[in-house]
Backbone bond lengths (Angstrom), bond angles and torsions (degrees), N, CA, C in turn:
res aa  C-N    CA-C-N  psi(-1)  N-CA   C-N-CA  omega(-1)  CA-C   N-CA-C  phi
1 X - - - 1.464 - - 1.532 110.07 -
2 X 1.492 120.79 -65.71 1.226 139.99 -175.06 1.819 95.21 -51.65
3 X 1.427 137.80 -53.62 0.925 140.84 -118.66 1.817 87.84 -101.02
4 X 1.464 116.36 -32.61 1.252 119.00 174.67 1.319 109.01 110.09
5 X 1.169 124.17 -9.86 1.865 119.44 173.28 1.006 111.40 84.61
6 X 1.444 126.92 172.27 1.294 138.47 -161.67 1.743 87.34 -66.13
7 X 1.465 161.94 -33.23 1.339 152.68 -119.63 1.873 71.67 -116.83
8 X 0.722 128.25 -41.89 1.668 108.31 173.87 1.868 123.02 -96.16
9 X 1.473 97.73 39.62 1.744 89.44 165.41 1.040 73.78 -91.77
10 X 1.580 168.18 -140.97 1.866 133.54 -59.72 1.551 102.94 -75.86
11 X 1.112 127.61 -18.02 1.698 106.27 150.33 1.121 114.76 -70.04
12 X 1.091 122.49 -55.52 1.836 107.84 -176.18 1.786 104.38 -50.75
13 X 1.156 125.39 -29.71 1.713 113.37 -152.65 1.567 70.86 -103.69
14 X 1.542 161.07 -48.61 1.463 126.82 174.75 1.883 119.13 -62.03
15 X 1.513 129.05 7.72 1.009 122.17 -174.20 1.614 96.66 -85.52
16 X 1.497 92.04 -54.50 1.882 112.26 -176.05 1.546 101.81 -69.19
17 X 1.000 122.04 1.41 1.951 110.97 175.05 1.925 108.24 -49.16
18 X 1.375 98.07 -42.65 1.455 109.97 -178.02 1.775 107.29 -45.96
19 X 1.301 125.19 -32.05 1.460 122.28 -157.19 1.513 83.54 -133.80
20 X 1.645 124.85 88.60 1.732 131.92 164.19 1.736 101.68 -69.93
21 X 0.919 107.76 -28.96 1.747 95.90 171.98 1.675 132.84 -75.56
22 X 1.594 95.97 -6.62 1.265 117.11 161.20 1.753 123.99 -66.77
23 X 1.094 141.59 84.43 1.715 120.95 -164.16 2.128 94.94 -78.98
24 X 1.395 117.57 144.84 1.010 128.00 -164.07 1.842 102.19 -111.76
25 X 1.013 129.92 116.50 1.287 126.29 -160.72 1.626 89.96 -138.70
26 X 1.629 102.14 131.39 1.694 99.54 162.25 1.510 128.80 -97.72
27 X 1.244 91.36 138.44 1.749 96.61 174.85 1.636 138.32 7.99
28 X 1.309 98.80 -61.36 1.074 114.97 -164.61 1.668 107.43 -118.74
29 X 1.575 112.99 26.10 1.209 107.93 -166.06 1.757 101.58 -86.14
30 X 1.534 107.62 130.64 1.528 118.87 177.75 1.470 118.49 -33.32
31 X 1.528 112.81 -36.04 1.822 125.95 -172.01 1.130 110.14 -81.12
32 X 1.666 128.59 -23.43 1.173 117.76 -149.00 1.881 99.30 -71.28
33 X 1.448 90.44 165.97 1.627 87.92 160.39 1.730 124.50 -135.96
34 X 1.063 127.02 121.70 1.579 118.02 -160.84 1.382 137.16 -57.84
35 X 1.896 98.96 1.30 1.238 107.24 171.63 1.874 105.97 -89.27
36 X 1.549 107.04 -31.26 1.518 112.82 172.59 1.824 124.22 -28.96
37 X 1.400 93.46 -42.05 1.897 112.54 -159.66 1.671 97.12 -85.77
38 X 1.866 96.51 117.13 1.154 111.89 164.54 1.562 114.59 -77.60
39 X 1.544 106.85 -44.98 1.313 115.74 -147.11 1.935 98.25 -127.51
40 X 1.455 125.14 119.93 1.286 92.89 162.43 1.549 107.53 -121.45
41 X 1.333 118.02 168.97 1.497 136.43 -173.80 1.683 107.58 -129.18
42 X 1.572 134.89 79.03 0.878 147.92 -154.46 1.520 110.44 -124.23
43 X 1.174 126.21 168.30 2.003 123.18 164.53 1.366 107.14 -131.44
44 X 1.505 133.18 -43.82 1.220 118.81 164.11 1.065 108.54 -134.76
45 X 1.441 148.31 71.68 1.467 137.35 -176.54 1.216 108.49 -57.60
46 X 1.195 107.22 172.41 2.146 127.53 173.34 1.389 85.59 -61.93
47 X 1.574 110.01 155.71 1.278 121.18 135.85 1.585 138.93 -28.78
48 X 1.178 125.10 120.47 1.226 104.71 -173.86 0.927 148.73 83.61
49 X 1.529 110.18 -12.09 1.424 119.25 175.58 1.694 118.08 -83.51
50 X 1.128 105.83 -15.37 1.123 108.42 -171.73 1.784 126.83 -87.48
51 X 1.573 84.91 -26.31 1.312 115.61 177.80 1.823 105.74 -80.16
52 X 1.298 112.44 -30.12 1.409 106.82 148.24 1.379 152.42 -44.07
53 X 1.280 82.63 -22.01 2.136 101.04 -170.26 1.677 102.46 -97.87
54 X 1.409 124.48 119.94 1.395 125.93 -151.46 1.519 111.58 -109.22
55 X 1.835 88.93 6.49 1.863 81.68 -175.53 1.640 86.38 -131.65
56 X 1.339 124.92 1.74 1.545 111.80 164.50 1.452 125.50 -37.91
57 X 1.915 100.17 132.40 2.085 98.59 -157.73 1.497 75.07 -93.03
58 X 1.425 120.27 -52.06 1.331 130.15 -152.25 1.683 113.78 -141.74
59 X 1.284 116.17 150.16 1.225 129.35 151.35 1.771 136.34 -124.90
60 X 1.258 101.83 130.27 1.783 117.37 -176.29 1.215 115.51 -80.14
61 X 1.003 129.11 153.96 1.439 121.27 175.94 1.841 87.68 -126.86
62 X 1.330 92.48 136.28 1.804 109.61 -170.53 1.775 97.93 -82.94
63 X 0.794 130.96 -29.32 1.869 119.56 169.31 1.729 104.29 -95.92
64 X 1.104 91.45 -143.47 2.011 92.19 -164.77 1.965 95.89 -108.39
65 X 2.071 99.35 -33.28 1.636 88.34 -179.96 1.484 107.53 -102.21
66 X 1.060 103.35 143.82 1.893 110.86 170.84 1.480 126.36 -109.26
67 X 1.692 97.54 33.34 1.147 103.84 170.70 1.339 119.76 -49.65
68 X 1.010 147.01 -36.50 1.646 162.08 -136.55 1.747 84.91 -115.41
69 X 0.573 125.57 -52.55 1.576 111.51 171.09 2.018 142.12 -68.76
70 X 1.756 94.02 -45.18 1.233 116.65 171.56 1.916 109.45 -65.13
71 X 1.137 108.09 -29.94 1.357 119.72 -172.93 1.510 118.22 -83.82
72 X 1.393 111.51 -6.53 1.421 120.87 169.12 1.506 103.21 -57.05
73 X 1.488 125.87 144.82 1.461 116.37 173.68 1.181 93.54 -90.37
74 X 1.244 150.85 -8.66 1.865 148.89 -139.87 1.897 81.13 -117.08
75 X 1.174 124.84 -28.86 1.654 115.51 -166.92 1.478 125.17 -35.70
76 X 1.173 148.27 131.56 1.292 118.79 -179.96 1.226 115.61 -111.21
77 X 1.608 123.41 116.91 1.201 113.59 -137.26 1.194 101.19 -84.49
78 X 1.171 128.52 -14.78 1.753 128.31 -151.77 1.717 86.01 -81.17
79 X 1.396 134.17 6.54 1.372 123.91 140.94 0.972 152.81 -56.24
80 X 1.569 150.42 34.81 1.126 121.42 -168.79 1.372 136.17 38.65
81 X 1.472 127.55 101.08 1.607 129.42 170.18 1.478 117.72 -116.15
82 X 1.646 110.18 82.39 1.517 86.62 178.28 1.317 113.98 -102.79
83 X 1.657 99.08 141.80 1.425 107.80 171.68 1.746 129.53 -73.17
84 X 0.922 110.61 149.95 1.656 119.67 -167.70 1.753 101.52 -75.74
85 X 1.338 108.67 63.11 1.600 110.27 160.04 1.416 113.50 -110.59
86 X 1.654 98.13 114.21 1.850 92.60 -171.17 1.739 84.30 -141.55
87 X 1.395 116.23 162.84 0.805 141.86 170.18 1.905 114.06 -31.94
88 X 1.082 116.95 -24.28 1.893 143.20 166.70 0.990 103.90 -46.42
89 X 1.421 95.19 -63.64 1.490 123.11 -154.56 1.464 123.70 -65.29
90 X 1.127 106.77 -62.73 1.622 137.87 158.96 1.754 113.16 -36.00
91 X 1.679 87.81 -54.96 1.818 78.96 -175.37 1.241 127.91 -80.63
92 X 2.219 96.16 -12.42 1.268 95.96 159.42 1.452 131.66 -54.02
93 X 1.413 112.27 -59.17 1.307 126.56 171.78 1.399 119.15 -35.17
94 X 1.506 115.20 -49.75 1.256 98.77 -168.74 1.786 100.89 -86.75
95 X 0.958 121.55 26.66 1.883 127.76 173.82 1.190 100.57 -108.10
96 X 1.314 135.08 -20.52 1.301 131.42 165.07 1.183 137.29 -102.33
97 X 1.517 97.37 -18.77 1.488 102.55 171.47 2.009 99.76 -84.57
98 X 1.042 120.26 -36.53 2.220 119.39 158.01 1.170 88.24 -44.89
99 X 1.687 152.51 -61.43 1.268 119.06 -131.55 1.532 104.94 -89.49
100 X 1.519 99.40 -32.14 1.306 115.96 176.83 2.011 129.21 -51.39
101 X 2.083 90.66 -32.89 1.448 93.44 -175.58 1.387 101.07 -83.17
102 X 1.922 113.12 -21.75 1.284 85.86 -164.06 1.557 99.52 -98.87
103 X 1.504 148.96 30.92 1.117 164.11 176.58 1.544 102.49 -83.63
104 X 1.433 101.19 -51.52 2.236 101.89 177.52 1.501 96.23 -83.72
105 X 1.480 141.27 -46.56 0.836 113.26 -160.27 1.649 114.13 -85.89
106 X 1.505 123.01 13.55 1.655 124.38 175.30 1.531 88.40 -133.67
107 X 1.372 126.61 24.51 1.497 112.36 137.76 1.494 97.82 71.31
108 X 1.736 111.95 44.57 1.494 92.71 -169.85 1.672 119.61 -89.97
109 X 1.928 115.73 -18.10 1.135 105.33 153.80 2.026 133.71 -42.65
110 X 1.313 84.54 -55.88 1.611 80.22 178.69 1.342 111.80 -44.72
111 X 1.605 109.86 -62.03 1.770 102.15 -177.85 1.485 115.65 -48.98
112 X 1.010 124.35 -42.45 1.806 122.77 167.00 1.224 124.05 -31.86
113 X 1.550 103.69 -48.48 1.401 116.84 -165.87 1.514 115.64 -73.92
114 X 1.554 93.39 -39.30 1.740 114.28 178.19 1.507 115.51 -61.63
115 X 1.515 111.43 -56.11 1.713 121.52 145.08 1.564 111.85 -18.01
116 X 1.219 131.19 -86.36 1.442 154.55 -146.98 1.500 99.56 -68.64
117 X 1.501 108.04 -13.12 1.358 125.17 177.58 1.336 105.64 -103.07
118 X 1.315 125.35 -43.17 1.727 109.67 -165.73 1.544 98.35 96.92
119 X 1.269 121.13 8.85 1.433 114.44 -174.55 1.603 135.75 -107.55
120 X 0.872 154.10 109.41 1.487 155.76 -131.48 1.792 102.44 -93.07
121 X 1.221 99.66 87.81 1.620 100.89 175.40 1.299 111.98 -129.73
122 X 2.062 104.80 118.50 1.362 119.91 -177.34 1.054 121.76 -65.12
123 X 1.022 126.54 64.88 1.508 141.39 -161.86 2.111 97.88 -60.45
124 X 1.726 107.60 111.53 1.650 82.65 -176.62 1.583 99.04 -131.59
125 X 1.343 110.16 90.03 1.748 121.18 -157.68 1.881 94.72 -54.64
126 X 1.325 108.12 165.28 1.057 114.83 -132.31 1.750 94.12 -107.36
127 X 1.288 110.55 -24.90 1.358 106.61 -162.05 1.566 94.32 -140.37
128 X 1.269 131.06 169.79 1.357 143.18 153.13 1.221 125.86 -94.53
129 X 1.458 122.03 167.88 1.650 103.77 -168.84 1.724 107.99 -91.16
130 X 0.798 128.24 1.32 1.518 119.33 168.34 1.659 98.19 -76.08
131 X 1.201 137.72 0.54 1.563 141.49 -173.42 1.299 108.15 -120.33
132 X 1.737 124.34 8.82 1.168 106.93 172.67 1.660 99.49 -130.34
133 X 0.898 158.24 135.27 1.383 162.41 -153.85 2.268 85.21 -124.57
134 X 1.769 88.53 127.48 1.031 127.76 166.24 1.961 131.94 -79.55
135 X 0.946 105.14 94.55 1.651 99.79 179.03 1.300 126.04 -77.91
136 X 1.113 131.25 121.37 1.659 115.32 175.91 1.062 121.91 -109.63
137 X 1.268 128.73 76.08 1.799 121.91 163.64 1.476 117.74 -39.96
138 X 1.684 96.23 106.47 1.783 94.78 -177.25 1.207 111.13 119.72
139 X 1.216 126.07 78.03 1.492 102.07 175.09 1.676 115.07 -138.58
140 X 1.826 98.70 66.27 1.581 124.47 150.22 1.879 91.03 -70.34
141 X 1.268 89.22 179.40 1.750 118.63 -172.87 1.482 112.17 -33.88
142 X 1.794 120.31 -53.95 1.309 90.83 -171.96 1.456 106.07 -91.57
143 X 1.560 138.47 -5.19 1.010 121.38 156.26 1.837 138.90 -83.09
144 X 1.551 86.31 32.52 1.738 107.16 -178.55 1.456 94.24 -101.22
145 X 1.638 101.17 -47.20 1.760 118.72 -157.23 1.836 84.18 -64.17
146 X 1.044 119.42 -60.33 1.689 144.60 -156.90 1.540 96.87 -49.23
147 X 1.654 129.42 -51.58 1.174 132.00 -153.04 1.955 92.60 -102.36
148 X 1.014 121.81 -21.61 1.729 118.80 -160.97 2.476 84.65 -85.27
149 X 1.607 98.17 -34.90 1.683 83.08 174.49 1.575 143.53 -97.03
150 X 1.757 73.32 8.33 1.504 101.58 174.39 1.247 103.19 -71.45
151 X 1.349 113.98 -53.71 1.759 117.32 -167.91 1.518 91.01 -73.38
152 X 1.005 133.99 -30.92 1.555 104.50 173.79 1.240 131.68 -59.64
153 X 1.270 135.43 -32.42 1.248 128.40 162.00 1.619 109.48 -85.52
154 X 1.222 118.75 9.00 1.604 101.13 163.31 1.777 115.83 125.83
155 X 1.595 123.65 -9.97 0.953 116.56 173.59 1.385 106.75 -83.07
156 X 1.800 108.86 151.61 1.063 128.41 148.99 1.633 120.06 -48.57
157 X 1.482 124.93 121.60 1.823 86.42 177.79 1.482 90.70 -142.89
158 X 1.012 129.71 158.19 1.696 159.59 -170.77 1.434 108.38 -115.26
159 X 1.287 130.28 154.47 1.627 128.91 162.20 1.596 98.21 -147.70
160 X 1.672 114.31 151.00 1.007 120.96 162.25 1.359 111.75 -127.00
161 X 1.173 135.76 164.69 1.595 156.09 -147.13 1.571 124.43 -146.78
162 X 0.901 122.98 -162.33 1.798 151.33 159.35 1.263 93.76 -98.02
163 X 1.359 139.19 -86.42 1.054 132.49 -156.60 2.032 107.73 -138.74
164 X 0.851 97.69 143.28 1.681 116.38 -173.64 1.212 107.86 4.75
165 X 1.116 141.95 164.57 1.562 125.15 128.31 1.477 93.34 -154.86
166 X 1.725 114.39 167.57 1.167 133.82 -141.96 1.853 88.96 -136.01
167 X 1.116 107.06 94.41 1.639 97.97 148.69 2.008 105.81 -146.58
168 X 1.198 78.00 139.90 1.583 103.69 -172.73 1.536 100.21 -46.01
169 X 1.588 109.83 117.19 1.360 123.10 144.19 1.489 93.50 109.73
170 X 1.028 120.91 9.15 1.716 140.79 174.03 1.313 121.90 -103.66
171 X 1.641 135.36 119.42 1.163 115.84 169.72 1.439 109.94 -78.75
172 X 1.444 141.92 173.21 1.199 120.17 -162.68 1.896 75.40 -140.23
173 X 1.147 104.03 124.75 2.009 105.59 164.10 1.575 102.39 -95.82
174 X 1.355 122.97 162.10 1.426 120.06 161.84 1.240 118.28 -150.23
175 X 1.543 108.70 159.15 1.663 100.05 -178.64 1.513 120.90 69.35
176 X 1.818 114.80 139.03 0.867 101.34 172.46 1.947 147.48 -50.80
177 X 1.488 109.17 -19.13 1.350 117.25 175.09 1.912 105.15 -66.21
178 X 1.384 113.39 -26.13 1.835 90.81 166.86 1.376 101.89 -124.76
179 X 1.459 115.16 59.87 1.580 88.32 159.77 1.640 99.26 -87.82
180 X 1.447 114.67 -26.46 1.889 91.24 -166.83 0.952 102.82 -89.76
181 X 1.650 136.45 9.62 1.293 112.12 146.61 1.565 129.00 -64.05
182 X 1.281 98.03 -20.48 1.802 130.42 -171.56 1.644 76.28 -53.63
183 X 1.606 107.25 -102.01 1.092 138.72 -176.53 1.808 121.89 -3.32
184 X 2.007 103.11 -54.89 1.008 86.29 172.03 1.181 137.06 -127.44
185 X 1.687 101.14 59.51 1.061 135.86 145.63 1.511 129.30 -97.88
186 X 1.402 122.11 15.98 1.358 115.74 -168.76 1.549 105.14 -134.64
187 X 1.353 115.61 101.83 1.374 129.49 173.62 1.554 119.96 -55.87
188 X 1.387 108.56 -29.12 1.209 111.44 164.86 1.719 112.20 -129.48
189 X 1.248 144.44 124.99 1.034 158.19 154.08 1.764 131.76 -53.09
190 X 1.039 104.00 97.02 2.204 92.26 -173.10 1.559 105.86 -137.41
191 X 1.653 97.19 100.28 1.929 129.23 -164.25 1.702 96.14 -58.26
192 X 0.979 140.58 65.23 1.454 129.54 150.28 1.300 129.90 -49.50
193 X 1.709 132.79 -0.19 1.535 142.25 -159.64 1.756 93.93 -64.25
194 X 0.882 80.92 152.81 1.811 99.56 166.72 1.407 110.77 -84.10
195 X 1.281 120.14 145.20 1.448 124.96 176.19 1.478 113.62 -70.04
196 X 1.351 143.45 73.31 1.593 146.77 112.20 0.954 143.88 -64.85
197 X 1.454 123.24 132.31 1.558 123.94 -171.53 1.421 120.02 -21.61
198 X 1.326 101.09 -37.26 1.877 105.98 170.41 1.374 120.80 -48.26
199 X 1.601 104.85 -50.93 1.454 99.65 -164.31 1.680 107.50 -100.87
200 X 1.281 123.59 19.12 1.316 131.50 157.77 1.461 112.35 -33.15
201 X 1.069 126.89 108.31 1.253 123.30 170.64 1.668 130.46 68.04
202 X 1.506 104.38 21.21 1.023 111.87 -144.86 1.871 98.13 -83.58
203 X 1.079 118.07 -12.16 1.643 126.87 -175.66 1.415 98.96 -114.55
204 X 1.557 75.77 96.15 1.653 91.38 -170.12 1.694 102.68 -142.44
205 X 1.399 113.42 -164.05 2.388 100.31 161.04 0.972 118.46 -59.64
206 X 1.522 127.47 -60.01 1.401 106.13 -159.27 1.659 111.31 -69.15
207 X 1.553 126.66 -11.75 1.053 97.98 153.19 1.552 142.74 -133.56
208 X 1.071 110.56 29.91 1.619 146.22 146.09 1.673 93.73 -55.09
209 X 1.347 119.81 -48.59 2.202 108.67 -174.97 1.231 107.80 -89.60
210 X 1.474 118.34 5.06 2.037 109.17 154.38 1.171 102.15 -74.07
211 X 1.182 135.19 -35.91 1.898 129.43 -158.39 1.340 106.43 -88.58
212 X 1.407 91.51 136.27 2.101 102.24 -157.62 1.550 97.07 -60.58
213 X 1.513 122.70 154.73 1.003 145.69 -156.53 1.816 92.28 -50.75
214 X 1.634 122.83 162.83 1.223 128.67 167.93 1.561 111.03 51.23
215 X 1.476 140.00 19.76 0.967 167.18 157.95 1.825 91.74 -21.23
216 X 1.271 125.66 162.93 1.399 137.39 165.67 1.718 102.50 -124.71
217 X 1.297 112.70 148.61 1.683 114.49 163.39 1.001 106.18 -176.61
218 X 1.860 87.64 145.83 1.602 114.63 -157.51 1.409 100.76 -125.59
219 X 1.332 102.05 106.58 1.520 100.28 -178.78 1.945 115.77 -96.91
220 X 0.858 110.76 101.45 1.321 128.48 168.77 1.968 130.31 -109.94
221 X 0.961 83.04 44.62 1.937 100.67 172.64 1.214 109.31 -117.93
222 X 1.618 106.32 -108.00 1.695 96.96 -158.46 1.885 71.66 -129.34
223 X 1.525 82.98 155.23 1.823 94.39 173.95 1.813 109.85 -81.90
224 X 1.512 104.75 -19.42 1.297 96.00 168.88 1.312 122.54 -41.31
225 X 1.558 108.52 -40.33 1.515 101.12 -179.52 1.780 145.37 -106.98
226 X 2.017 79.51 31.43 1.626 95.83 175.36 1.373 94.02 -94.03
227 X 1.391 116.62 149.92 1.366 133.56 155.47 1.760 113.98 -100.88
228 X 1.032 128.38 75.39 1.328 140.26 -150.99 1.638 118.14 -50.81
229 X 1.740 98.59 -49.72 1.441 123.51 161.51 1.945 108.33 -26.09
230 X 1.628 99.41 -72.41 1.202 102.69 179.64 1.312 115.21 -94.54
231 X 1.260 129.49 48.74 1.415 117.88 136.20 1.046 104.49 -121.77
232 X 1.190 138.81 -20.26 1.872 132.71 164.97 1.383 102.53 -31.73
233 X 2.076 91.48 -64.00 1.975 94.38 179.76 1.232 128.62 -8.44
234 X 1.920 92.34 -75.64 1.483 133.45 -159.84 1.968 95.92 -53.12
235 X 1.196 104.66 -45.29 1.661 119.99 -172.88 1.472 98.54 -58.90
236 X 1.704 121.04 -59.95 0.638 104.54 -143.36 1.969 111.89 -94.39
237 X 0.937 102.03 3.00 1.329 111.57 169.37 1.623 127.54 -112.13
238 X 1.762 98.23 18.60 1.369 114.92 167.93 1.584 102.54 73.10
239 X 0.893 141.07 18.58 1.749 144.34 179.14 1.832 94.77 -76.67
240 X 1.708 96.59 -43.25 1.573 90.75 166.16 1.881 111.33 -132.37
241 X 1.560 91.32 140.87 1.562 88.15 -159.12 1.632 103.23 -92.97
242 X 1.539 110.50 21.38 1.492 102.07 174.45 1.311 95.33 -170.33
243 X 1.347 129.41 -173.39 1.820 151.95 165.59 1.470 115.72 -162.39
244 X 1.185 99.23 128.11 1.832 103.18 172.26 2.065 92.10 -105.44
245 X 1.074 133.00 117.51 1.535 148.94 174.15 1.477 103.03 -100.25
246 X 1.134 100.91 116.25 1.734 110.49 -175.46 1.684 104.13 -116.85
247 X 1.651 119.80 -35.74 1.317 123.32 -139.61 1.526 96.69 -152.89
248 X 1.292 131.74 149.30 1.395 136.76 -137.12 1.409 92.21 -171.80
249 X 1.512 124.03 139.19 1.432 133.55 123.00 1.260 135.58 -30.92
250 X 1.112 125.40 -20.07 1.597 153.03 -126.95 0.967 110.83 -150.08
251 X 0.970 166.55 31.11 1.783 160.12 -164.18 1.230 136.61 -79.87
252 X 1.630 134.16 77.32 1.188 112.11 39.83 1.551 115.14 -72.05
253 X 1.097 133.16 176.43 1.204 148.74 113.12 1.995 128.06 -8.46
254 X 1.585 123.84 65.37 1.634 90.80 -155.17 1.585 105.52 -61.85
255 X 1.722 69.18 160.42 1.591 87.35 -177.38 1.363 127.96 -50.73
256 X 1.731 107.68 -15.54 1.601 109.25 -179.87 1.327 127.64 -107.75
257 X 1.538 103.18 34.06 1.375 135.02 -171.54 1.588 85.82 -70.74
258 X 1.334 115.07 159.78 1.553 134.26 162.10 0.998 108.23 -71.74
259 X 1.630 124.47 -64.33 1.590 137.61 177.13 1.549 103.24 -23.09
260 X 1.269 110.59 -47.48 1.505 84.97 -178.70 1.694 146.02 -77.57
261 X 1.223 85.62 -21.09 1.624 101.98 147.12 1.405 154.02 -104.57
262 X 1.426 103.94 23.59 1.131 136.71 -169.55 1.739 116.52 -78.28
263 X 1.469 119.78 93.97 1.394 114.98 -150.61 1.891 109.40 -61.62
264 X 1.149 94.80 4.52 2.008 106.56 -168.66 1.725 99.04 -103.96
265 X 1.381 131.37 -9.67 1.236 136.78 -147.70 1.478 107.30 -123.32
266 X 1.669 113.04 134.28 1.698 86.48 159.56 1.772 94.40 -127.00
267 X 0.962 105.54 153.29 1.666 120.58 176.47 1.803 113.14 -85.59
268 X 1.177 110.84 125.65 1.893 82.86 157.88 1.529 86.44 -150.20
269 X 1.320 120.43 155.38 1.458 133.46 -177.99 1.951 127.53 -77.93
270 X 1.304 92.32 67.26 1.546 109.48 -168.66 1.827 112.00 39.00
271 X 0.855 95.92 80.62 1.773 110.61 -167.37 1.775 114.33 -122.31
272 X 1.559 107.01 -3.21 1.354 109.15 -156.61 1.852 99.72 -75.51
273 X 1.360 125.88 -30.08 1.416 90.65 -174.68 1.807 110.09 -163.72
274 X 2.267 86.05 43.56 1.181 114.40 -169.25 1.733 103.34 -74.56
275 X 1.701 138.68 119.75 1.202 149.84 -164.28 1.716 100.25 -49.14
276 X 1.210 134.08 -168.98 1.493 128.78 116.34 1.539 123.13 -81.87
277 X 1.422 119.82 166.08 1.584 111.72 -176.03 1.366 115.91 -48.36
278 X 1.653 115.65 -36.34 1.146 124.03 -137.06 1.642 95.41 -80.41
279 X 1.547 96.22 -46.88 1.673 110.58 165.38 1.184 103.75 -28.45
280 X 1.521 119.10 -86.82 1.504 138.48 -150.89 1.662 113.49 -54.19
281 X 1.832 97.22 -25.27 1.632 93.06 177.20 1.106 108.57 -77.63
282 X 1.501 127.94 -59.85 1.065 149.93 -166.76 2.276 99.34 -37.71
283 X 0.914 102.43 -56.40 1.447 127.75 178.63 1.041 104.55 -71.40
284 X 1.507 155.50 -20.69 1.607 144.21 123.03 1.479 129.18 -62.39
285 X 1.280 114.14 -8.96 1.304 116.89 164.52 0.982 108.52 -75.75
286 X 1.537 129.30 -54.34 1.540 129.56 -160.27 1.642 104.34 -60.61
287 X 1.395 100.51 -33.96 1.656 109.20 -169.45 1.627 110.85 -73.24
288 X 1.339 106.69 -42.13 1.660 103.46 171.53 1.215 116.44 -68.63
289 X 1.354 124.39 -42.13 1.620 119.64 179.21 1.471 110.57 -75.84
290 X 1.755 126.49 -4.77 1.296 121.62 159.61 1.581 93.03 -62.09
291 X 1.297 125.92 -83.61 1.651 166.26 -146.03 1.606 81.34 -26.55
292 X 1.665 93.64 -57.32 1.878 114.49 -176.21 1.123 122.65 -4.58
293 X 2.095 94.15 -78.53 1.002 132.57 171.73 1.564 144.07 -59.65
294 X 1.756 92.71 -12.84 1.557 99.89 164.04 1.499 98.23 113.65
295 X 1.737 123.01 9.51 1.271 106.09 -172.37 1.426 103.60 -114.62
296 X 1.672 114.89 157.05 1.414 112.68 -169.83 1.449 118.72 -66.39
297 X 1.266 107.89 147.40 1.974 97.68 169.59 1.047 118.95 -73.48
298 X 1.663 115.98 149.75 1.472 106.29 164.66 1.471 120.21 -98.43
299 X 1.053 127.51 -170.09 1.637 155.24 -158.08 1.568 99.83 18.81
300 X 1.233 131.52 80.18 1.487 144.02 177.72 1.530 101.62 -105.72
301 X 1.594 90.51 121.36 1.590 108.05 -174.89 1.589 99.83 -74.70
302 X 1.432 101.70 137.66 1.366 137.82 -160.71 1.697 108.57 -79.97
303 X 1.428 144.92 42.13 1.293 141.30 -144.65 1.684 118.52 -45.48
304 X 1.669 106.37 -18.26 1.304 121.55 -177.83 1.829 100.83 -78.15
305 X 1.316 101.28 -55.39 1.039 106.41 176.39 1.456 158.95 -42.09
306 X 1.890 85.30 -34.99 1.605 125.68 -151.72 1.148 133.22 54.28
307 X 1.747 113.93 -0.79 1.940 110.84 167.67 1.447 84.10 -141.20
C-alpha cells in the first residue's frame, strides 16, 4: 500500500540507480523466483511469502513500523528486520507532531470548520505554548527528534518510557509507578509507544481521566493502541478538547466513521513521518553495501521485544 504498487517501480528503480549492482525486481513480478531474492524491501506482505525465499540475507521494512511484517507467524526471524528509522523519518515526525501541537493549541479544527462554512469565527485560543506542557509517550528516536522541536518553538515538554532516559531539557518519568504522574502533568498528550501486547489499547478511559481536564492528544504510533469508542467519549464530553488521529487499526479509516466529522478531531491518513521513495532507497542502499562489507545493521526489530 504504503510502497505505491507496481505504478511506482520507476521511482523506486531511479532511487536505486545509485547502487547498478543492486538488480531491482517487483513484488509481484510473474518471473521472479524466490530462491533469486537476496534482499527484500516490503510494508505488509502476504503471509508467508517471505518465509519462502531461501537465500533472503535481510529484510526492510518500507515505513518506520514493521508490524505487518514481524507479525507473520511463517517470518523467519533469524533474518534481519530493519526498520525504516533514518534521519527522513524522524524529522518528519517531529514536523508533524509541531504541526499537530500547534493545530489544538490555535484551535485549528474550529477555523476549518468556520472556513468550510464561509463563516467569520474569531477564533482567540486561549493559552500560548510556553502555557501548555507537552507529554511524550515514547521517547526512542522519533520521540527524542519530536520533543527536542517542540521546545523550539516554546513548549514545555516531558516524556515517559520503560525505563529512564536522559535527553537534555526533558524530564524523563519511568515505569509504571509514574506514569500518572506523567499524565497529570501533560496538557497535551502525543502516544509514540511501540506496538506490544502492553500497549494494545492502551489510550483508552482509564487513561485519557489522568490528563487534566480539556487535555489535547495526538496519537501518532500504532492504531493498535487507540481505543476509538473512548476517545470519541473523552472528545465528546470535552474531557479532551481536541485529537490529532494519524494511525488506526483500520486502514482506511471508513468513511462512516464519526472521527471524521467530529468538530474536536482532525483525521489525516497515517502520513505523520512517512520518508519519500527516493529517501527510503537511498537509505537501503547505504545499509546493504554496509551489510556487503561485513558491517552490522542498524535499527533491527527486537522479536523478544516487539520494536
Amino acid at each position: 500500500m504504503k510502497s505505491g504498487g507496481e505504478a511506482a517501480l520507476p521511482e523506486w528503480r531511479a532511487g536505486f540507480a545509485a547502487a547498478p549492482w543492486l538488480e531491482l525486481r517487483w513484488w509481484d513480478d510473474p518471473a521472479l523466483r524466490p530462491e533469486e531474492v537476496d534482499y527484500a524491501l516490503v510494508w505488509d506482505p502476504e503471509p508467508g511469502r517471505l518465509a519462502a525465499m531461501p537465500n533472503l540475507r535481510a529484510c526492510f521494512g518500507s515505513g518506520a513500523g514493521v508490524d505487518a511484517i514481524a507479525t507473520d507467524p511463517a517470518y523467519p526471524k533469524h533474518i534481519p528486520l530493519v526498520r525504516m528509522s533514518i534521519p527522513a523519518a524522524t524529522e518528519r515526525m517531529g514536523e508533524f507532531v509541531c504541526w499537530s501541537a500547534l493545530s489544538l493549541l490555535k484551535e485549528a479544527r474550529r477555523m476549518a470548520i468556520a472556513q468550510a462554512e464561509r463563516r467569520w469565527d474569531e477564533v482567540n485560543a486561549p493559552h500560548r505554548a510556553s502555557q501548555r506542557t507537552i507529554g511524550i509517550m515514547g521517547l526512542g528516536e522519533m520521540g527524542t527528534r519530536a520533543a527536542t522541536m517542540l521546545r523550539g518553538i516554546g513548549f514545555p515538554v516531558i516524556g515517559w518510557s520503560r525505563t529512564r532516559k536522559s535527553v537534555p531539557g526533558i524530564e524523563s518519568y519511568a515505569g509504571l509507578a509514574e506514569l500518572d504522574a506523567f499524565l497529570a502533568a501533560s496538557d497535551m498528550l502525543v502516544c509514540l509507544l511501540p506496538a506490544t501486547p502492553e500497549t494494545r489499547g492502551i489510550i483508552a478511559t482509564p487513561l485519557l481521566a489522568k490528563l487534566p481536564q480539556g487535555a489535547g492528544f495526538i496519537g501518532v504510533g500504532r492504531g493498535m493502541q487507540h481505543n476509538l469508542p473512548d476517545i470519541l467519549a473523552a472528545l465528546d464530553s470535552g474531557h479532551l478538547s481536541g485529537a490529532v488521529l494519524d494511525v488506526f487499526e483500520q486502514e482506511p479509516l471508513p468513511p462512516e466513521h464519526p472521527l471524521w466529522t467530529h468538530p474536536r478531531a482532525i483525521v489525516t491518513a497515517h502520513v505523520a513521518s512517512l520518508p519519500s521513495r527516493a529517501e527510503r532507497a537511498a537509505a537501503v542502499v547505504e545499509r546493504i553495501a554496509a551489510f556487503e562489507r561485513g558491517e552490522p545493521l542498524p535499527n533491527l526489530f527486537d522479536h523478544a521485544k516487539g520494536y
